[in-house]
C-alpha positions, -999 to 999 in steps of 0.1 A, spaced: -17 -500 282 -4 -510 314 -24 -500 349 2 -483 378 -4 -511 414 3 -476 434 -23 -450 417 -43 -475 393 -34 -450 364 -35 -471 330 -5 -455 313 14 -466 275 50 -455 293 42 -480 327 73 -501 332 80 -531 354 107 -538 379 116 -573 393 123 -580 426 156 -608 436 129 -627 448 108 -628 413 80 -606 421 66 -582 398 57 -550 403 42 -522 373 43 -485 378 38 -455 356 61 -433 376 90 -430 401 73 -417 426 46 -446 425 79 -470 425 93 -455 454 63 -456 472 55 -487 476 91 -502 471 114 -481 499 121 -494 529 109 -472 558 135 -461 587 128 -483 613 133 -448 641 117 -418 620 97 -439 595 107 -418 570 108 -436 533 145 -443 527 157 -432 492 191 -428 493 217 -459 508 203 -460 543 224 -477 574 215 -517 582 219 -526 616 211 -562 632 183 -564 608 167 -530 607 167 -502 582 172 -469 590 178 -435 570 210 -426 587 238 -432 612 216 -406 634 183 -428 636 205 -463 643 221 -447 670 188 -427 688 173 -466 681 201 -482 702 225 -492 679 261 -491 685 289 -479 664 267 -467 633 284 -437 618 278 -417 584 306 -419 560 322 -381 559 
């Protein structure tokens, strides 16, 4: 068996995902995956799931949180 980083569970259906950079990481769910692997909106610090907007270097959920951070010209595609 295989032990989760996030919650330390030892599970039989844990699975890996690499990183571009080579690291390794094991989890034995999604929601262990996500938490530790999302990227955190740089304004609401919420954990971005979905595409999230990249603006001069910072991550953010949406055009909304680039633009209340000062970032220009950030829209949502409609």
């Amino acid at each position: 068996m295989t032990r989760c980083e996030v919650c330390g569970n030892d599970y039989d259906l844990a699975f890996h995902v690499e990183t571009k950079d080579g690291a390794r990481h094991t989890f034995d769910s999604f929601a262990c995956a996500i938490h530790r692997m999302a990227p955190i909106c740089d304004h609401c610090r919420v954990q971005i799931i979905g595409q999230g907007v990249e603006a001069e270097g910072q991550w953010f959920c949406g055009a909304h949180c680039a633009r209340a951070a000062g970032k220009q010209g950030i829209v949502d595609r409609v």
